[in-house]
PDB file of N, H, CA, C and O in Angstrom:
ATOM      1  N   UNK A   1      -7.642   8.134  -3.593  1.00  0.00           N
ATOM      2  CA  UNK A   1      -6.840   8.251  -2.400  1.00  0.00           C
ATOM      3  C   UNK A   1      -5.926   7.026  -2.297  1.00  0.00           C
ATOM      4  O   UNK A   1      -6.212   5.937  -2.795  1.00  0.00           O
ATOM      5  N   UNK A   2      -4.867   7.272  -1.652  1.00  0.00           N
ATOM      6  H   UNK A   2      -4.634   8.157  -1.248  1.00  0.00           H
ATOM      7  CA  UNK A   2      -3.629   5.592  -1.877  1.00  0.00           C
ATOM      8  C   UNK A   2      -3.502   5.693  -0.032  1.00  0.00           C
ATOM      9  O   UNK A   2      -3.389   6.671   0.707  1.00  0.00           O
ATOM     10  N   UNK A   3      -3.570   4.406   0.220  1.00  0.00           N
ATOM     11  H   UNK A   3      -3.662   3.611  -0.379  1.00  0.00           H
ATOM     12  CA  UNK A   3      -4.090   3.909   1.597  1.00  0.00           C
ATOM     13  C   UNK A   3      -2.646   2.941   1.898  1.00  0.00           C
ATOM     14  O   UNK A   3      -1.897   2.852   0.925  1.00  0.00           O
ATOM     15  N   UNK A   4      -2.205   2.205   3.191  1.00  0.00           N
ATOM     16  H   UNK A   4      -2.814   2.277   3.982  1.00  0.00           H
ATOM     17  CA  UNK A   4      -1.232   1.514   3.339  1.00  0.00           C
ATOM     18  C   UNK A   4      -2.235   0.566   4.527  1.00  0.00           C
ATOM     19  O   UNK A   4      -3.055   0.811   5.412  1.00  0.00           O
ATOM     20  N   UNK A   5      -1.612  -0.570   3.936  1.00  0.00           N
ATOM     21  H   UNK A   5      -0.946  -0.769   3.218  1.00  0.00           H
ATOM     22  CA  UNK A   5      -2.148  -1.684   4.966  1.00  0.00           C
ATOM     23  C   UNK A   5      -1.022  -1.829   6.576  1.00  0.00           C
ATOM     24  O   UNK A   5       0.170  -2.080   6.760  1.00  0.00           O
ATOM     25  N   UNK A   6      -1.983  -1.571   7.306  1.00  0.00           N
ATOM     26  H   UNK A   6      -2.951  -1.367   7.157  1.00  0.00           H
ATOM     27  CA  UNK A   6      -0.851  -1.672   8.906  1.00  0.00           C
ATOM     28  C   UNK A   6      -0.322  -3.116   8.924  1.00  0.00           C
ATOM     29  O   UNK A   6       0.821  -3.384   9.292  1.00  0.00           O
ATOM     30  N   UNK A   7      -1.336  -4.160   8.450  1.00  0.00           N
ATOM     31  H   UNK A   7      -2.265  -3.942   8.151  1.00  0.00           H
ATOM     32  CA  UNK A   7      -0.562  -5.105   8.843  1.00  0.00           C
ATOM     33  C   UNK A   7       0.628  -6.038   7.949  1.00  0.00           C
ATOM     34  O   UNK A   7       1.606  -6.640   8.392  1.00  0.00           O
ATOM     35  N   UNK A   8       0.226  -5.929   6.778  1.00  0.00           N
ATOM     36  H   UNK A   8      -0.568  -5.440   6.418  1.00  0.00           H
ATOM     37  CA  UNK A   8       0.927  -6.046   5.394  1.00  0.00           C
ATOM     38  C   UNK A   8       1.750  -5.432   4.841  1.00  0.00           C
ATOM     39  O   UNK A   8       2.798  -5.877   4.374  1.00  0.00           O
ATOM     40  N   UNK A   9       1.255  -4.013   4.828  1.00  0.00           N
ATOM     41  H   UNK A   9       0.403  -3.652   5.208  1.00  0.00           H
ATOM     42  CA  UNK A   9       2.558  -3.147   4.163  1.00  0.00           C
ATOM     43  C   UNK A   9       2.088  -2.674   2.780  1.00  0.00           C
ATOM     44  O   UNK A   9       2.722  -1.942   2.020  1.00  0.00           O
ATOM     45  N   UNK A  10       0.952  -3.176   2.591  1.00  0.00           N
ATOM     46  H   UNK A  10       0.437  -3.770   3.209  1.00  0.00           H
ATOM     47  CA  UNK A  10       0.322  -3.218   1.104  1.00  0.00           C
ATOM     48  C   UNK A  10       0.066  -1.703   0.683  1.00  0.00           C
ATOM     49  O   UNK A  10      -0.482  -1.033   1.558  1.00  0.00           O
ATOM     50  N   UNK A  11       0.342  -1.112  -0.395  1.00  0.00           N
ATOM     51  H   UNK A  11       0.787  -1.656  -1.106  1.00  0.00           H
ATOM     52  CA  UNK A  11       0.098  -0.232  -1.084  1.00  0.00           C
ATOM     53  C   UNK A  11      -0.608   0.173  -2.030  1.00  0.00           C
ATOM     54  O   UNK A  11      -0.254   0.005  -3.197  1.00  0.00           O
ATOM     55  N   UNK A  12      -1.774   0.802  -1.687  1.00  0.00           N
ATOM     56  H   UNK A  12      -2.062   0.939  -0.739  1.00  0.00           H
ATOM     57  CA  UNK A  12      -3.035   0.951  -3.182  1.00  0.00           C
ATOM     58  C   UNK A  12      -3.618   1.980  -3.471  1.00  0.00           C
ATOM     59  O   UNK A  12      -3.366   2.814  -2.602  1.00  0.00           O
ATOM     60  N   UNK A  13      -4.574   2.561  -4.585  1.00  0.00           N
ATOM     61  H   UNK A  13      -4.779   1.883  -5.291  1.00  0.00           H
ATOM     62  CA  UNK A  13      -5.176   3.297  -4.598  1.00  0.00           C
ATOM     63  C   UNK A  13      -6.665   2.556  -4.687  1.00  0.00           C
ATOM     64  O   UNK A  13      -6.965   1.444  -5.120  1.00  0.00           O
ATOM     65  N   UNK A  14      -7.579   3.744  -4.035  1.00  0.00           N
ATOM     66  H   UNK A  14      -7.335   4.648  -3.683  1.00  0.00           H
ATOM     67  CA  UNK A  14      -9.076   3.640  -3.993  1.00  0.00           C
ATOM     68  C   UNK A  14      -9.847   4.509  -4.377  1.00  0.00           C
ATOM     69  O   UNK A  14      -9.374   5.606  -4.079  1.00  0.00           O
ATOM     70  N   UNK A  15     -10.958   4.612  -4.974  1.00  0.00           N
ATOM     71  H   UNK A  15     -11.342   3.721  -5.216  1.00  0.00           H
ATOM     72  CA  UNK A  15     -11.725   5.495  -4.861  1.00  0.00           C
ATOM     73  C   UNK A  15     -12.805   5.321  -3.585  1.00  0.00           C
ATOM     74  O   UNK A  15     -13.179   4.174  -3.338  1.00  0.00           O
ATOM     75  N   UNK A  16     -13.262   6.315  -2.855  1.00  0.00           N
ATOM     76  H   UNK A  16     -12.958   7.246  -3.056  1.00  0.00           H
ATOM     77  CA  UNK A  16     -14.801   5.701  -2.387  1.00  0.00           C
ATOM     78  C   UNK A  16     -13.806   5.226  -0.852  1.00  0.00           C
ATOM     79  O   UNK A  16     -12.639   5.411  -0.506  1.00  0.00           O
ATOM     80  N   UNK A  17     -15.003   4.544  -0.243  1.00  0.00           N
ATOM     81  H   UNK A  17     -15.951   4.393  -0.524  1.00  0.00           H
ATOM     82  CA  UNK A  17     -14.570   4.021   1.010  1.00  0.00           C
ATOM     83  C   UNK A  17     -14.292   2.721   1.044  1.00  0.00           C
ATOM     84  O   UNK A  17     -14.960   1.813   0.549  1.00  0.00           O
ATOM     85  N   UNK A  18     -13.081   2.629   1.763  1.00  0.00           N
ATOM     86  H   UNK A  18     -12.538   3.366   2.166  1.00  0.00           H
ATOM     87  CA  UNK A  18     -12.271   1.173   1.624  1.00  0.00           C
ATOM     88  C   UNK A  18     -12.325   0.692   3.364  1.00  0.00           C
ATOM     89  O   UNK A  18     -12.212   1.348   4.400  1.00  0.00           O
ATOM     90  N   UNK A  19     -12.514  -0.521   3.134  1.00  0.00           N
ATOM     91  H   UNK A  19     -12.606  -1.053   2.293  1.00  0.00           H
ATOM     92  CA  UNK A  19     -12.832  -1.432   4.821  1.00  0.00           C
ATOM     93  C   UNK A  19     -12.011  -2.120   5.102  1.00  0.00           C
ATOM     94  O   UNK A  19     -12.117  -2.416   6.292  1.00  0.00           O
ATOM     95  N   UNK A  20     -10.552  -2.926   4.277  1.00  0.00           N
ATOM     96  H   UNK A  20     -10.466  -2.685   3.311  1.00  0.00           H
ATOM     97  CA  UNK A  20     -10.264  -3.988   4.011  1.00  0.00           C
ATOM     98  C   UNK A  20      -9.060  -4.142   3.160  1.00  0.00           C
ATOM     99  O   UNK A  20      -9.317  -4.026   1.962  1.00  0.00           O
ATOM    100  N   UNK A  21      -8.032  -4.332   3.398  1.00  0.00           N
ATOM    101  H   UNK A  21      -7.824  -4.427   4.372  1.00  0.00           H
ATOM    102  CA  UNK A  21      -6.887  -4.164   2.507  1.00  0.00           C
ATOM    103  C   UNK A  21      -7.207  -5.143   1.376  1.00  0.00           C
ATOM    104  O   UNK A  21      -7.919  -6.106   1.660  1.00  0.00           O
ATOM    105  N   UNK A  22      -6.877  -5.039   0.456  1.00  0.00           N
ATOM    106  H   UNK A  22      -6.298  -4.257   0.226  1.00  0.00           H
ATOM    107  CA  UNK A  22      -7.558  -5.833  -0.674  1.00  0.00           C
ATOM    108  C   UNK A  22      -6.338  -7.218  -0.532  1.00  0.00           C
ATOM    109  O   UNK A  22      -6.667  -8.400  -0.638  1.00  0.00           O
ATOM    110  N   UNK A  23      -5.478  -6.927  -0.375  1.00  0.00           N
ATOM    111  H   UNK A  23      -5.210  -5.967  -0.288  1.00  0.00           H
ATOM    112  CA  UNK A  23      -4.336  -8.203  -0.620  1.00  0.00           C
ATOM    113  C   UNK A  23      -4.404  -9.110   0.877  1.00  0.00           C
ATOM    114  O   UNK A  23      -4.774 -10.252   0.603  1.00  0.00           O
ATOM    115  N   UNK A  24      -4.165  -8.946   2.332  1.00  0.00           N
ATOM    116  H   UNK A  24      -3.865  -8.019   2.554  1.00  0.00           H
ATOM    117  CA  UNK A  24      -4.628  -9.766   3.023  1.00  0.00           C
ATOM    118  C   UNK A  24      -5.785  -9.826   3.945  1.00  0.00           C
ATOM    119  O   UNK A  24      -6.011 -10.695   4.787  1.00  0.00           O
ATOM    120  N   UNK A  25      -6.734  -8.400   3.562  1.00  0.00           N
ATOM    121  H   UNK A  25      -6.551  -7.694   2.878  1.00  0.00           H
ATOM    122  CA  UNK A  25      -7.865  -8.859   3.667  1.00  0.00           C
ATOM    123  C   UNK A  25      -8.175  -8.229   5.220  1.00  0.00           C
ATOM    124  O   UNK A  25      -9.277  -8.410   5.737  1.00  0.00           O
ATOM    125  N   UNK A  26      -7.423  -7.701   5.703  1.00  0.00           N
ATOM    126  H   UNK A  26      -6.528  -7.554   5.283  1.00  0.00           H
ATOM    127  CA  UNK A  26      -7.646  -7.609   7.228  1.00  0.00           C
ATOM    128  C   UNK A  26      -7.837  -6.022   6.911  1.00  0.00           C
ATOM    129  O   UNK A  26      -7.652  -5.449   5.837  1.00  0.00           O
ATOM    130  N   UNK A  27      -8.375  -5.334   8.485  1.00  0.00           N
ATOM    131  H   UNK A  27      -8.526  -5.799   9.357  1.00  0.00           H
ATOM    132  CA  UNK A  27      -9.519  -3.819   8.195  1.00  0.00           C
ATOM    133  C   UNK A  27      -8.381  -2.999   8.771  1.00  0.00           C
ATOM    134  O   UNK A  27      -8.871  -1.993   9.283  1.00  0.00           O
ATOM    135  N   UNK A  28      -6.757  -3.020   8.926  1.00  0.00           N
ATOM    136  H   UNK A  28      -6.358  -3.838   8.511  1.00  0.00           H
ATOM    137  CA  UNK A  28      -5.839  -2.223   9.845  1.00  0.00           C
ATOM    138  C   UNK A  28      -5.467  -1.710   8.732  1.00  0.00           C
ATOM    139  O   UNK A  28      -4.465  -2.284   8.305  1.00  0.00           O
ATOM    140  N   UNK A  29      -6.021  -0.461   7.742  1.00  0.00           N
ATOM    141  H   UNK A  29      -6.835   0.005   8.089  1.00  0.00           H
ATOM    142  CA  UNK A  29      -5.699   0.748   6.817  1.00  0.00           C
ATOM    143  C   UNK A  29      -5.853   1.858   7.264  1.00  0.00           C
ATOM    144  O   UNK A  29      -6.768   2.121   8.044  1.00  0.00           O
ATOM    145  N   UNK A  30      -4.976   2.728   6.848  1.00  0.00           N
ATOM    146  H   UNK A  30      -4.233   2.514   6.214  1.00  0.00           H
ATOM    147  CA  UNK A  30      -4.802   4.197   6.660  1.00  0.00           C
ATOM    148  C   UNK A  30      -4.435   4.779   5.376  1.00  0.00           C
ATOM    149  O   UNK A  30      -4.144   4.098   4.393  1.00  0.00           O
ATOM    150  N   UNK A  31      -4.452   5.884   5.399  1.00  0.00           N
ATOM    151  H   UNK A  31      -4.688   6.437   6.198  1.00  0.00           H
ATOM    152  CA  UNK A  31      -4.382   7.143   4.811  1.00  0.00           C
ATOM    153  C   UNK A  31      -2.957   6.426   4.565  1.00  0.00           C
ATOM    154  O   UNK A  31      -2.456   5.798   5.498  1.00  0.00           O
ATOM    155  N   UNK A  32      -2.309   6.510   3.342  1.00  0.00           N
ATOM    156  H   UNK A  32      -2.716   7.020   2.584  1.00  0.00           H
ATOM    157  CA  UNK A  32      -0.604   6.608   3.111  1.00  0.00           C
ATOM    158  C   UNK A  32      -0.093   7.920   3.174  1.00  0.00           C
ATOM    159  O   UNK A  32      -0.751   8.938   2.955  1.00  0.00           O
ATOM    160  N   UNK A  33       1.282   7.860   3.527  1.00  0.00           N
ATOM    161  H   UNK A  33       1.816   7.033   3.705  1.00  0.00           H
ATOM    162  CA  UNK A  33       2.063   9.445   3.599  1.00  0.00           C
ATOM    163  C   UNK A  33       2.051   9.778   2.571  1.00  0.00           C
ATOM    164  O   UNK A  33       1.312   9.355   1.681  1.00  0.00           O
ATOM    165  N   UNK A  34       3.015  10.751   2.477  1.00  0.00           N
ATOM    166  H   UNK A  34       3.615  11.094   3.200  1.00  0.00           H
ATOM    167  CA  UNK A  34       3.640  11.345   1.505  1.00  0.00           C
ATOM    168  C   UNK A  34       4.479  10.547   0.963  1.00  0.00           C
ATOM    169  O   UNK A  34       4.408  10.367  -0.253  1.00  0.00           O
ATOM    170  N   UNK A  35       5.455   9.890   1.730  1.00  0.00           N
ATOM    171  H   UNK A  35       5.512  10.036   2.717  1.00  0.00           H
ATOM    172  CA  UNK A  35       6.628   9.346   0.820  1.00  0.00           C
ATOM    173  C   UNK A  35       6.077   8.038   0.394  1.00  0.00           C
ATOM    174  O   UNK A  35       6.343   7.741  -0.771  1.00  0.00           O
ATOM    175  N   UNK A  36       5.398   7.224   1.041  1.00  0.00           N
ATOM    176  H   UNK A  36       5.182   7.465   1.987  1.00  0.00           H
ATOM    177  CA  UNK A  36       4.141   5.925   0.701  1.00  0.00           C
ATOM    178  C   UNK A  36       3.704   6.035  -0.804  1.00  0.00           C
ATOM    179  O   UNK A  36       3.932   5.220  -1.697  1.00  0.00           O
ATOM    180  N   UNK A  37       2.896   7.449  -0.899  1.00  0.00           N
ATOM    181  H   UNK A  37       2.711   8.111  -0.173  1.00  0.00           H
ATOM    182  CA  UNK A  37       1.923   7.665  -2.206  1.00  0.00           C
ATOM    183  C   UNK A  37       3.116   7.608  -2.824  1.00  0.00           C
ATOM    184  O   UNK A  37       3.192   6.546  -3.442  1.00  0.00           O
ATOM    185  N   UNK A  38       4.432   8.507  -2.979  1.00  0.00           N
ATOM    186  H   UNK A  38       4.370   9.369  -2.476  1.00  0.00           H
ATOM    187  CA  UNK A  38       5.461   8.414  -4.015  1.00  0.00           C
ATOM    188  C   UNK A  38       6.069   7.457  -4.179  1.00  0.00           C
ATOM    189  O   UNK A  38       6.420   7.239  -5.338  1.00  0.00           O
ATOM    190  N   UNK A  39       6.399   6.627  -3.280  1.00  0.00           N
ATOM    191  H   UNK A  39       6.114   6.804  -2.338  1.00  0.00           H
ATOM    192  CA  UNK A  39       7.159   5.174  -3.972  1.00  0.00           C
ATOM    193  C   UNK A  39       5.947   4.384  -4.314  1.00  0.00           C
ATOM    194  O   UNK A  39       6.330   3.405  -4.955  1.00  0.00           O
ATOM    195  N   UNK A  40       4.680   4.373  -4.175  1.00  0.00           N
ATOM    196  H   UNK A  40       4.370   5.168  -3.655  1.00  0.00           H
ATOM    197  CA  UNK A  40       3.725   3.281  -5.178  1.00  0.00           C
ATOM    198  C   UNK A  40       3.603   4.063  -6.643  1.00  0.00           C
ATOM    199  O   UNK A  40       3.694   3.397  -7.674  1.00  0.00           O
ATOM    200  N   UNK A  41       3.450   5.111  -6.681  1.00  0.00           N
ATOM    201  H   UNK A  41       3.376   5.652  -5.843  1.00  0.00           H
ATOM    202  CA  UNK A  41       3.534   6.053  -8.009  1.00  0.00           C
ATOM    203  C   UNK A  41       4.917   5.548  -8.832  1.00  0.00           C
ATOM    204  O   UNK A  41       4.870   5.186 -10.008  1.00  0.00           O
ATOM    205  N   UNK A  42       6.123   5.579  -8.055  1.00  0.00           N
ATOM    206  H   UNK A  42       6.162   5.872  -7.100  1.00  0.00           H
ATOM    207  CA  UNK A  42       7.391   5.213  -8.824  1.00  0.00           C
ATOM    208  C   UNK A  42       7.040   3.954  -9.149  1.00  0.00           C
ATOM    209  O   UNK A  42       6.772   3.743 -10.332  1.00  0.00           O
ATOM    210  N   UNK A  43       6.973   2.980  -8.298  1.00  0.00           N
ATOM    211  H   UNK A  43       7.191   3.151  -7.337  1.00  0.00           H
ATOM    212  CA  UNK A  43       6.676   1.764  -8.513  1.00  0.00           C
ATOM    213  C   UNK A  43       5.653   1.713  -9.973  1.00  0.00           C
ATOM    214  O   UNK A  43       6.286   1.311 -10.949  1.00  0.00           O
ATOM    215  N   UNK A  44       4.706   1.935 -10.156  1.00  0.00           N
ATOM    216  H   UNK A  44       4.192   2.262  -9.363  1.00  0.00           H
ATOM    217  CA  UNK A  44       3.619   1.678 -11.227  1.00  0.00           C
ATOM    218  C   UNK A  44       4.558   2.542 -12.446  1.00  0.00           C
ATOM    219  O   UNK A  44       5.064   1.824 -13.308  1.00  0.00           O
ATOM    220  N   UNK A  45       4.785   3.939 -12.537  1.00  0.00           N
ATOM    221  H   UNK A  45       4.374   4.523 -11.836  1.00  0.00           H
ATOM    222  CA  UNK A  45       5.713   4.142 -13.731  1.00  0.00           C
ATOM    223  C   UNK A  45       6.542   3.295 -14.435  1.00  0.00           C
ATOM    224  O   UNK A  45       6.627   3.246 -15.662  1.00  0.00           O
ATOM    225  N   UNK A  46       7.356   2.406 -13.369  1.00  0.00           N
ATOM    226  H   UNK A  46       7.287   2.445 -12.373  1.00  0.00           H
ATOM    227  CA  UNK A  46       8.463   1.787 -13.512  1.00  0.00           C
ATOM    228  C   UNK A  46       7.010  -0.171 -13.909  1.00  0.00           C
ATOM    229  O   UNK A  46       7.596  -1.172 -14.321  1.00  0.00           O
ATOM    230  N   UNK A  47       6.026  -0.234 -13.775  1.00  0.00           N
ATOM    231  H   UNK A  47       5.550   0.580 -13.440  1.00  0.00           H
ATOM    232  CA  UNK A  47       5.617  -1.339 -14.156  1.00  0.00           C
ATOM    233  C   UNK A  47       5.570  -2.761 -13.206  1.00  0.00           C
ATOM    234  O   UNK A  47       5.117  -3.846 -13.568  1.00  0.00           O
ATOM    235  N   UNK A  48       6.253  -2.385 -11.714  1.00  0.00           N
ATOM    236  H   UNK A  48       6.622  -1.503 -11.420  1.00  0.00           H
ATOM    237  CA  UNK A  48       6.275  -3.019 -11.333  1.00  0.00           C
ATOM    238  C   UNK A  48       5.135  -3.416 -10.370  1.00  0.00           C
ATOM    239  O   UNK A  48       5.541  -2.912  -9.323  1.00  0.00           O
ATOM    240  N   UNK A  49       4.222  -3.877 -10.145  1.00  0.00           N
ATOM    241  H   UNK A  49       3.893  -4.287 -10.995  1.00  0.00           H
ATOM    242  CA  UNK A  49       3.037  -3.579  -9.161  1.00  0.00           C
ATOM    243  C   UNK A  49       2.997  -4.188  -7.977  1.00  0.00           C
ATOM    244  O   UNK A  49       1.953  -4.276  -7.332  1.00  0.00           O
ATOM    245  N   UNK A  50       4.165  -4.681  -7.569  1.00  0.00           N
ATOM    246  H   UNK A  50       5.013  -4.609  -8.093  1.00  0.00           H
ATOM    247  CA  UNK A  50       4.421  -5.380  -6.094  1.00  0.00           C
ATOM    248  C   UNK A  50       5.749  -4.986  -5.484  1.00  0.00           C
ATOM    249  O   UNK A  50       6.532  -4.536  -6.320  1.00  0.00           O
ATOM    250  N   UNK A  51       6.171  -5.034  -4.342  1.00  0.00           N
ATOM    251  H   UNK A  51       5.535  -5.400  -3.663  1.00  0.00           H
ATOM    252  CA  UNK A  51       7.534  -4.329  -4.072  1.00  0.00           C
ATOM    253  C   UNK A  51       7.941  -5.768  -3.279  1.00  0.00           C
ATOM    254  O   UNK A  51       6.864  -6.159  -2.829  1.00  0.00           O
ATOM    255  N   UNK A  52       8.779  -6.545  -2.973  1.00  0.00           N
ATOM    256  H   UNK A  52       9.654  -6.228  -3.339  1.00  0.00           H
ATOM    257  CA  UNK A  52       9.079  -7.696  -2.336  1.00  0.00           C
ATOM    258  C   UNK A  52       9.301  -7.172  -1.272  1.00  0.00           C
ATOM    259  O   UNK A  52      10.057  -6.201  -1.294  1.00  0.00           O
ATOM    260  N   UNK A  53       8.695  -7.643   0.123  1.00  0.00           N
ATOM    261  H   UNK A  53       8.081  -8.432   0.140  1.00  0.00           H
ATOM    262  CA  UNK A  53       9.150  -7.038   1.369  1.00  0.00           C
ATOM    263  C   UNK A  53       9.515  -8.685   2.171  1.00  0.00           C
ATOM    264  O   UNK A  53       8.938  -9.769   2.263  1.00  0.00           O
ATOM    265  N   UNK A  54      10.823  -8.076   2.646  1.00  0.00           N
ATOM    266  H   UNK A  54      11.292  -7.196   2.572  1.00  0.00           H
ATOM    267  CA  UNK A  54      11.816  -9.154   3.265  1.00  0.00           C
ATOM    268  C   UNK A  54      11.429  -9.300   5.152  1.00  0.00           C
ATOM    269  O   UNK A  54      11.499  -8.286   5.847  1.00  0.00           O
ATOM    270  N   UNK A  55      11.110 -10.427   5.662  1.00  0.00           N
ATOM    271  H   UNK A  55      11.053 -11.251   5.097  1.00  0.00           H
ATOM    272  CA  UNK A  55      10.659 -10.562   7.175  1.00  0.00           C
ATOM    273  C   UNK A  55      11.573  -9.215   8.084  1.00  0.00           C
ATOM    274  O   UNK A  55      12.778  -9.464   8.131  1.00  0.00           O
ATOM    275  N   UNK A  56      11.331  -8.410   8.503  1.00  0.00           N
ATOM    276  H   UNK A  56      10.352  -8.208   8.465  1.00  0.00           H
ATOM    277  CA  UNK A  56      10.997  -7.701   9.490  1.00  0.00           C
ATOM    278  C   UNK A  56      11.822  -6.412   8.788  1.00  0.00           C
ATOM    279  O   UNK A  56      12.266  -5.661   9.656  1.00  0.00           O
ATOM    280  N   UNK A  57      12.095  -6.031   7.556  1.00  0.00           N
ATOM    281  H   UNK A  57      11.735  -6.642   6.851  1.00  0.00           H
ATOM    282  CA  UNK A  57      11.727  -5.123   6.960  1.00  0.00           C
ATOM    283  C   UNK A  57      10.981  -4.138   7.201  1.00  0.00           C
ATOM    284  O   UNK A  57       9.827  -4.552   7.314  1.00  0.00           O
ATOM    285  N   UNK A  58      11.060  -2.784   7.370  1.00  0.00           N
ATOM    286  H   UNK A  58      11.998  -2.448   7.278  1.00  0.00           H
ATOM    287  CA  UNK A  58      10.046  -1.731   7.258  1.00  0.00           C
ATOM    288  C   UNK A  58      10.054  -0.787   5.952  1.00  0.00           C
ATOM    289  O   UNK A  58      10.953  -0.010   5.631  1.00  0.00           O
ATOM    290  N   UNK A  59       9.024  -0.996   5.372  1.00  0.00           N
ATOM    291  H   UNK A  59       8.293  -1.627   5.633  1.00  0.00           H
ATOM    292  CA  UNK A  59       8.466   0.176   4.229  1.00  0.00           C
ATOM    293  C   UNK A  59       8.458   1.647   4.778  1.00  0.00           C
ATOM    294  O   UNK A  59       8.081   2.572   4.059  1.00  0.00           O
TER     295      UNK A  59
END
């Protein structure tokens, strides 16, 4: 399942049950959309595994 961090922006996949965004660590995750799961999918094709997000930016 690919999850989005509320407070980060972070984008991942998991198996199993997740508590905790893995990158800053805080428990404000959900379910990712549709268009979420597809730009981390593009993203990893393309090799890149981080997306730079600029101060008050929205993903």
């Amino acid at each position: 399942m690919t999850y989005a961090c509320e407070d980060c922006g972070f984008l991942f996949y998991r198996a199993g049950e997740v508590r905790e965004c893995p990158s800053c660590e805080k428990n404000h995750i959900r379910s990712a959309t549709k268009e979420e799961t597809q730009r981390l999918q593009t993203l990893l094709e393309r090799g890149k595994p981080t997306l730079p997000v600029e101060e008050e930016q929205t993903l």
